[in-house]
Gaussian input, Z-matrix of N, CA and C with variables (Angstrom, degrees):
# hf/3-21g

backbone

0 1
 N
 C     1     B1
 C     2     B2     1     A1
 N     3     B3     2     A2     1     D1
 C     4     B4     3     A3     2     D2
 C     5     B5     4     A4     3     D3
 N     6     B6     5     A5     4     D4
 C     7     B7     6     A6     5     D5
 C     8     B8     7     A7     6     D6
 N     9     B9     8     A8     7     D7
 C    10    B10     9     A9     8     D8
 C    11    B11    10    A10     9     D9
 N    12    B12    11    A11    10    D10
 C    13    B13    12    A12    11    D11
 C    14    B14    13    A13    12    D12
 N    15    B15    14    A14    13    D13
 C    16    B16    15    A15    14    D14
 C    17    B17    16    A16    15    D15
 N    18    B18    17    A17    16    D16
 C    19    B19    18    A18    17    D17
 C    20    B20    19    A19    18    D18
 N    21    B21    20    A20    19    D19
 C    22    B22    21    A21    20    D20
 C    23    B23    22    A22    21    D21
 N    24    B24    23    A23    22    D22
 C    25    B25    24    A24    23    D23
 C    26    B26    25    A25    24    D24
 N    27    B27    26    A26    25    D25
 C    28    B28    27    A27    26    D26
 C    29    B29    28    A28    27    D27
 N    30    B30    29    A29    28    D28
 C    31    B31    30    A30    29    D29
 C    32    B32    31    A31    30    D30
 N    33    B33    32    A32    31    D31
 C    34    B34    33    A33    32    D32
 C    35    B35    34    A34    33    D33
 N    36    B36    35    A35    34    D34
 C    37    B37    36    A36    35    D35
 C    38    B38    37    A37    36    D36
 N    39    B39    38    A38    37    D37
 C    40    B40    39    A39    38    D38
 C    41    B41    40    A40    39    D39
 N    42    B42    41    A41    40    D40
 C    43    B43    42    A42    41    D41
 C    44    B44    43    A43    42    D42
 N    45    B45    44    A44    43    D43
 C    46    B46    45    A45    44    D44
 C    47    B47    46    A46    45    D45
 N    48    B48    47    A47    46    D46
 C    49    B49    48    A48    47    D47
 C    50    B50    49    A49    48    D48
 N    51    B51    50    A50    49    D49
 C    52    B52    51    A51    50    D50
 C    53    B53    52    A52    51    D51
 N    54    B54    53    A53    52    D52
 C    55    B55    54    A54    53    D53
 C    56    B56    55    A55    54    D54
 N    57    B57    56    A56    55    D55
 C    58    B58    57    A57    56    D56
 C    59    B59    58    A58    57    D57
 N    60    B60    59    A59    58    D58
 C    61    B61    60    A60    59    D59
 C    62    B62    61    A61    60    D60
 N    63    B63    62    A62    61    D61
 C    64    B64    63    A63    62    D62
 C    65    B65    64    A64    63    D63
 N    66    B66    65    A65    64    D64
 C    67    B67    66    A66    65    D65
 C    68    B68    67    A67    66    D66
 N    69    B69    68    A68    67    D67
 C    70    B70    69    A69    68    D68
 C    71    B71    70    A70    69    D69
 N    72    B72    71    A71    70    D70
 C    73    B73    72    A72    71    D71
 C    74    B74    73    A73    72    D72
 N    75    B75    74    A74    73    D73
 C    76    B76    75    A75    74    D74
 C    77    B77    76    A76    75    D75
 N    78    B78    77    A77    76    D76
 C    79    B79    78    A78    77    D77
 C    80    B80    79    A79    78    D78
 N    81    B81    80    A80    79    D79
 C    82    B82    81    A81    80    D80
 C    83    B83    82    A82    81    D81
 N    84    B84    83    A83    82    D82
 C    85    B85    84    A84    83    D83
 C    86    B86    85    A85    84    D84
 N    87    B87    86    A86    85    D85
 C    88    B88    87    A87    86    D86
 C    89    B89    88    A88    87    D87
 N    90    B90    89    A89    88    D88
 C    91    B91    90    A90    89    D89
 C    92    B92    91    A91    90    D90
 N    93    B93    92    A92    91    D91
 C    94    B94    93    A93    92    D92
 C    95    B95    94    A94    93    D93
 N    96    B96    95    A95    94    D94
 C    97    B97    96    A96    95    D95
 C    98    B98    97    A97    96    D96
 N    99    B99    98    A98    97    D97
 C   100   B100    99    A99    98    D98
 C   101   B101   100   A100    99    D99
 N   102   B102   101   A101   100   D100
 C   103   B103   102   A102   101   D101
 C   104   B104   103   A103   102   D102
 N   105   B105   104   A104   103   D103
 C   106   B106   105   A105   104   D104
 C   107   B107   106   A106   105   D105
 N   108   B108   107   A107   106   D106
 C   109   B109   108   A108   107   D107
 C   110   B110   109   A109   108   D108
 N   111   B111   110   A110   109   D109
 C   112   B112   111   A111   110   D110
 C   113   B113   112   A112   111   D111
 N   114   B114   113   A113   112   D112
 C   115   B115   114   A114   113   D113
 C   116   B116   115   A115   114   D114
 N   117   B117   116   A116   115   D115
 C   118   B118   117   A117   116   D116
 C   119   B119   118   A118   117   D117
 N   120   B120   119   A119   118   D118
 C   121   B121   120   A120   119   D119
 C   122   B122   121   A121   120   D120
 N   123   B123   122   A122   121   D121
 C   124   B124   123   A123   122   D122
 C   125   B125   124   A124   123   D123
 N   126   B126   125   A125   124   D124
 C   127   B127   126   A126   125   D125
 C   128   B128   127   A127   126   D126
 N   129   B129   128   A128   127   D127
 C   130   B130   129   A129   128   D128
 C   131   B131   130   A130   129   D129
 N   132   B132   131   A131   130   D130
 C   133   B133   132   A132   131   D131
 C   134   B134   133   A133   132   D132
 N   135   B135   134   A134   133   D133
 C   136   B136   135   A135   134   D134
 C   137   B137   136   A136   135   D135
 N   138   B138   137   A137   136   D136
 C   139   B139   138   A138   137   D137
 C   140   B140   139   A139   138   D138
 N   141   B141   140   A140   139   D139
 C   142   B142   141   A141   140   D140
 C   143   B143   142   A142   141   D141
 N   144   B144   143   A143   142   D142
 C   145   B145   144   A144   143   D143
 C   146   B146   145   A145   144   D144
 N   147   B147   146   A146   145   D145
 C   148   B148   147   A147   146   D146
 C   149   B149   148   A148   147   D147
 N   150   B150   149   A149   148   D148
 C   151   B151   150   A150   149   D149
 C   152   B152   151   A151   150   D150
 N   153   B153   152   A152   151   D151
 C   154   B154   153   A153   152   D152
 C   155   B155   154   A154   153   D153
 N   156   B156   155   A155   154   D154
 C   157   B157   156   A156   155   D155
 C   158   B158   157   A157   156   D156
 N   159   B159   158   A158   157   D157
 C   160   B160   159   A159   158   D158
 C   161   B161   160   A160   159   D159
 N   162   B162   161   A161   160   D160
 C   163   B163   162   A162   161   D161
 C   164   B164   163   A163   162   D162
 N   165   B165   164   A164   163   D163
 C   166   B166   165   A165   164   D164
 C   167   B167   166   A166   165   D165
 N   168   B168   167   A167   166   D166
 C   169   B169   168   A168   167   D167
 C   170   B170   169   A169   168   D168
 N   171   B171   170   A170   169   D169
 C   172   B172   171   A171   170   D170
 C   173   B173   172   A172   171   D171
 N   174   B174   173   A173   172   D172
 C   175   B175   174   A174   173   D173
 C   176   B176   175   A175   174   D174
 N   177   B177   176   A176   175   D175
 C   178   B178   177   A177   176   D176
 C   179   B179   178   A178   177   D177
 N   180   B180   179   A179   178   D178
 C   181   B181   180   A180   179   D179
 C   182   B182   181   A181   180   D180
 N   183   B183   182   A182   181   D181
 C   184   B184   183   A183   182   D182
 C   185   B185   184   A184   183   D183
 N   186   B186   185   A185   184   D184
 C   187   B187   186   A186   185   D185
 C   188   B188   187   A187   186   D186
 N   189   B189   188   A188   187   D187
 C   190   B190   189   A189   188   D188
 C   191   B191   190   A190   189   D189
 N   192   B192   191   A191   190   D190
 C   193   B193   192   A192   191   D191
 C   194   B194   193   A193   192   D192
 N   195   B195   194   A194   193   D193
 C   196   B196   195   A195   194   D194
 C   197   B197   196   A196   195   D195

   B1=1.4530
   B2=1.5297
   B3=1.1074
   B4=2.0340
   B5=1.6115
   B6=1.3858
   B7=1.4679
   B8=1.4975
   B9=1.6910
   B10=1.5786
   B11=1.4073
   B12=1.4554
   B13=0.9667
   B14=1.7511
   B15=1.3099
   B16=1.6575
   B17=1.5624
   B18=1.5967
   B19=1.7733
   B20=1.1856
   B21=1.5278
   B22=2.1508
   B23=0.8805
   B24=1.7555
   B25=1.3692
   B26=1.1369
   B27=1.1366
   B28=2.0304
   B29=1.6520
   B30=1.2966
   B31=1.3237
   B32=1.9611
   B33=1.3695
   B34=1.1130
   B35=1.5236
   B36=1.6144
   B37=1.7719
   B38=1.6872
   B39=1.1498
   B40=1.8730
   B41=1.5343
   B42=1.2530
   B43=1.4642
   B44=1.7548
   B45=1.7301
   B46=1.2193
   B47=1.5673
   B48=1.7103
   B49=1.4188
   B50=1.6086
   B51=1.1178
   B52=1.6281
   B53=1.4241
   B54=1.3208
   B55=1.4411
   B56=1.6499
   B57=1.1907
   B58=1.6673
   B59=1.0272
   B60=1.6353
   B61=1.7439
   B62=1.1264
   B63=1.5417
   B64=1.2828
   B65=1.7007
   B66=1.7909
   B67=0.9302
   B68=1.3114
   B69=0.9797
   B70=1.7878
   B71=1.4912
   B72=0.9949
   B73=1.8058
   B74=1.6981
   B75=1.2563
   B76=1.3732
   B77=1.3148
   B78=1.5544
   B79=1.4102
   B80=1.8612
   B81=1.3545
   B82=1.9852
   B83=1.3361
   B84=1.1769
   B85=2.0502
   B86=1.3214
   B87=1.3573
   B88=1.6013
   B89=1.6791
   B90=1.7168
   B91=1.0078
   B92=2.2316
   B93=1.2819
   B94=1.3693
   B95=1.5069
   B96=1.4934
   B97=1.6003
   B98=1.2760
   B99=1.7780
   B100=1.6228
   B101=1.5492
   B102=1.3667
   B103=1.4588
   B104=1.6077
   B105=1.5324
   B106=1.2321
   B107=1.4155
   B108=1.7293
   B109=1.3640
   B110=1.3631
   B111=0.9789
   B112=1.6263
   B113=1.6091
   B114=1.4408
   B115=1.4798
   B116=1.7628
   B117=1.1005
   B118=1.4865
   B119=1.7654
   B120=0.8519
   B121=1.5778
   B122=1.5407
   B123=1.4151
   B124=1.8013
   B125=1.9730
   B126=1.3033
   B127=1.5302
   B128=2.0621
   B129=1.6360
   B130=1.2434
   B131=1.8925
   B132=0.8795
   B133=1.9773
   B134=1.6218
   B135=1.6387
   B136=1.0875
   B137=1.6903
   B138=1.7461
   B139=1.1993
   B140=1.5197
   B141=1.4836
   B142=1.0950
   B143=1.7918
   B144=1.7117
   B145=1.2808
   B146=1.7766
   B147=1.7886
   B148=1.3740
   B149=1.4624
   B150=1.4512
   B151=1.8325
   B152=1.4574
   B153=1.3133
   B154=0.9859
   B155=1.5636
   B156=1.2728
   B157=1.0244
   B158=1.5524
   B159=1.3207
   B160=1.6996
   B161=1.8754
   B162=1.4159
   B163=1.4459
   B164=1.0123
   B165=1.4818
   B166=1.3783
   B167=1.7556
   B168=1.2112
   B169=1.5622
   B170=1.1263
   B171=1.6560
   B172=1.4404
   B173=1.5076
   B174=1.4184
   B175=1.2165
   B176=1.8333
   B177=1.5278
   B178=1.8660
   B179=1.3304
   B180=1.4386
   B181=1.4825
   B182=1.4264
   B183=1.2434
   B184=1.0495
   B185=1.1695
   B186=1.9346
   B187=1.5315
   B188=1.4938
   B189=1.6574
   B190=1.2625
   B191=1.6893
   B192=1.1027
   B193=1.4699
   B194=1.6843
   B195=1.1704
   B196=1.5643
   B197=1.3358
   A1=108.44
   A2=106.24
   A3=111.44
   A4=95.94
   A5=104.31
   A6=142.27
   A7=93.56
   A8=106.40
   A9=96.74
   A10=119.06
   A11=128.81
   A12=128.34
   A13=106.91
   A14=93.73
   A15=113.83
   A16=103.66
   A17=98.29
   A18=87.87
   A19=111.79
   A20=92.80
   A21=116.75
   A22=84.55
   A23=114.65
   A24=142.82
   A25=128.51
   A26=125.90
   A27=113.37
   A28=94.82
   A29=118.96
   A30=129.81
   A31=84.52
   A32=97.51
   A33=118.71
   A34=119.72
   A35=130.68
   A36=133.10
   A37=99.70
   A38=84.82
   A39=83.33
   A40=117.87
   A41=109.83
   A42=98.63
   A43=91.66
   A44=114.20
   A45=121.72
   A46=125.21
   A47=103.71
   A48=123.20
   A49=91.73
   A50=129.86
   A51=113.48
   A52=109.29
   A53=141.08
   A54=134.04
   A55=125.25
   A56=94.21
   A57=107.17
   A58=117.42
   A59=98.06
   A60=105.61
   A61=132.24
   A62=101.13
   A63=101.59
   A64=154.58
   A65=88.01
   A66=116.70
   A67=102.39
   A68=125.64
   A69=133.33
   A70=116.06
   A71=114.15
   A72=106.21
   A73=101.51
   A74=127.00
   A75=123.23
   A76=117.63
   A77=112.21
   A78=110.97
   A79=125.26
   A80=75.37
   A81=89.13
   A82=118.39
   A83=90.68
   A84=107.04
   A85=94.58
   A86=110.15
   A87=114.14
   A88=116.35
   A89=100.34
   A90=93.62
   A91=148.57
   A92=85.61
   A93=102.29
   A94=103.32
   A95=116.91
   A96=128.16
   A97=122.95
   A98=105.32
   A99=107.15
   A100=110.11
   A101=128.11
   A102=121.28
   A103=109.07
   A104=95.35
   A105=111.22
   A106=91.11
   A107=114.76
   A108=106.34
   A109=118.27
   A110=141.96
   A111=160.41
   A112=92.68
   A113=104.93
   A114=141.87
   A115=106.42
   A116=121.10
   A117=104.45
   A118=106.19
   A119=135.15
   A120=138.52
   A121=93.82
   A122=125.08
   A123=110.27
   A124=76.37
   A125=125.61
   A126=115.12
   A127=107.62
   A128=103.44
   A129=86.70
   A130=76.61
   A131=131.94
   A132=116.83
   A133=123.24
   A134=110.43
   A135=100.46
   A136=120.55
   A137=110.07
   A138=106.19
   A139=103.92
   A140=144.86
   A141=151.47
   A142=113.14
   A143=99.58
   A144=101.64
   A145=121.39
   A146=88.41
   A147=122.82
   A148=116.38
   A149=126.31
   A150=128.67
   A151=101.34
   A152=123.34
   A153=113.78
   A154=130.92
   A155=125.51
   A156=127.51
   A157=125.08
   A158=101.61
   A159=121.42
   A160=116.93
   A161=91.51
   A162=104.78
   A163=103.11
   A164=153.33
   A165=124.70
   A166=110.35
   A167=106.84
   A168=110.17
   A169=100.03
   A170=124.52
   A171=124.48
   A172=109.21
   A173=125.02
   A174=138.09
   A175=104.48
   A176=84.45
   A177=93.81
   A178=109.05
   A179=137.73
   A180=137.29
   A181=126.62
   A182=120.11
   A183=134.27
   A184=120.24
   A185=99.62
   A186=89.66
   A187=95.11
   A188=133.40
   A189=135.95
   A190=98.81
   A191=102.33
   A192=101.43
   A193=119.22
   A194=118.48
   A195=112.64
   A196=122.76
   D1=140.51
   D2=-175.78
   D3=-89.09
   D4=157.66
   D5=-178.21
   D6=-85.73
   D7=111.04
   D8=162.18
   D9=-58.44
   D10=149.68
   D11=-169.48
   D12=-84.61
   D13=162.97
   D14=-172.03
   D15=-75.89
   D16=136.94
   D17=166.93
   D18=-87.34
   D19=143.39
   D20=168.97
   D21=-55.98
   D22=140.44
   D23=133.59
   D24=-89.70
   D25=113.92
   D26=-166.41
   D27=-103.92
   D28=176.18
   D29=-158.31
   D30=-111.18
   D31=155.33
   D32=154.15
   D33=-51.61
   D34=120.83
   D35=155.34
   D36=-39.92
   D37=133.62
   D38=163.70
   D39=-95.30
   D40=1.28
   D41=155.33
   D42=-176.81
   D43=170.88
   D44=-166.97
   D45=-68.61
   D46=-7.59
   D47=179.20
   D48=-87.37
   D49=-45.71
   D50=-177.61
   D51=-86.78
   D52=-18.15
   D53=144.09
   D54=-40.47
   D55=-25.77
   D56=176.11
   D57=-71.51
   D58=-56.78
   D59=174.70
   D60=-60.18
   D61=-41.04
   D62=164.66
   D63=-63.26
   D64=-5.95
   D65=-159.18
   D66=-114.12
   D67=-24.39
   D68=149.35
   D69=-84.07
   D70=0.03
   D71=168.47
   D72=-100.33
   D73=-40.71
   D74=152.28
   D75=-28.06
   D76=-76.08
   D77=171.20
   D78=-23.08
   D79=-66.53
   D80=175.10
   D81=-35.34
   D82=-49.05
   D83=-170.27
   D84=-57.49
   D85=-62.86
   D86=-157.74
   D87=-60.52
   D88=-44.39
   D89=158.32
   D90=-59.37
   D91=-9.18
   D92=-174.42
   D93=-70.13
   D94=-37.44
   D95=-172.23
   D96=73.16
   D97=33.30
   D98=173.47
   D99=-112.11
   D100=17.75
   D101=170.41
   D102=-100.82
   D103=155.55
   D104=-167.52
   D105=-70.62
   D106=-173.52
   D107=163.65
   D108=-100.65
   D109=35.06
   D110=-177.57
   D111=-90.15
   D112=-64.47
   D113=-159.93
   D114=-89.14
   D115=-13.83
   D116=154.85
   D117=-112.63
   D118=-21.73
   D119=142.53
   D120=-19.55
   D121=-72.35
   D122=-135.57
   D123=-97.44
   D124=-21.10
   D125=-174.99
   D126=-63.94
   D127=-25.08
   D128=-157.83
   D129=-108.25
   D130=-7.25
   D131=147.68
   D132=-66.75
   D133=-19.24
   D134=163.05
   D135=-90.09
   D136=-10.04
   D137=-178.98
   D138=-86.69
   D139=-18.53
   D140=-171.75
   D141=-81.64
   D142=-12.05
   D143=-173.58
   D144=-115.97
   D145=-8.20
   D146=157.36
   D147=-76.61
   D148=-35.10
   D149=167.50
   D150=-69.20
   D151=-60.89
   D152=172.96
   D153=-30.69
   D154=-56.73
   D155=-178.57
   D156=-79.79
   D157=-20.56
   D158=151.11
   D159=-34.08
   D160=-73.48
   D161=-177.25
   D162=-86.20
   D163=6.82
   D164=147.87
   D165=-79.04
   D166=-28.60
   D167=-178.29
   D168=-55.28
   D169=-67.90
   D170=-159.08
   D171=-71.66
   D172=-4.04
   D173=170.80
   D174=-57.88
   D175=-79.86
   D176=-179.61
   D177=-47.21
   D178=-42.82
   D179=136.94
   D180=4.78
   D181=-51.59
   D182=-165.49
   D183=-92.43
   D184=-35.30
   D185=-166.07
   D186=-108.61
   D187=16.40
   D188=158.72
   D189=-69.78
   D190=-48.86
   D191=-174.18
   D192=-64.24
   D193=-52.80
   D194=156.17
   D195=-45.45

């Protein structure tokens, strides 16, 4: 019987300009149509965890600014 596999942990963006990037170079990839599906599975959990952290940034953004 196989070992469920371990969950990926991705690191924190160090700031919302490299969440961006990172988050449009994902895009790129995916769009290109050369990942397996293992590998666009964990690309679009890392892109879901990259929005996330988008809109909480520009969140606190907002309400510093109010």
């Amino acid at each position: 019987m196989t070992k469920p596999a371990e969950p990926v942990k991705f690191s924190q963006p160090e700031s919302f300009e490299a969440a961006l990037d990172e988050l449009e170079n994902i895009v790129l990839e995916m769009e290109a149509g050369q990942m397996t599906l293992e590998m666009s599975l964990l690309a679009h959990k890392r892109g879901m965890e990259l929005i996330q952290y988008c809109q909480v940034t520009l969140q606190d953004a907002q309400h510093k600014v109010r």
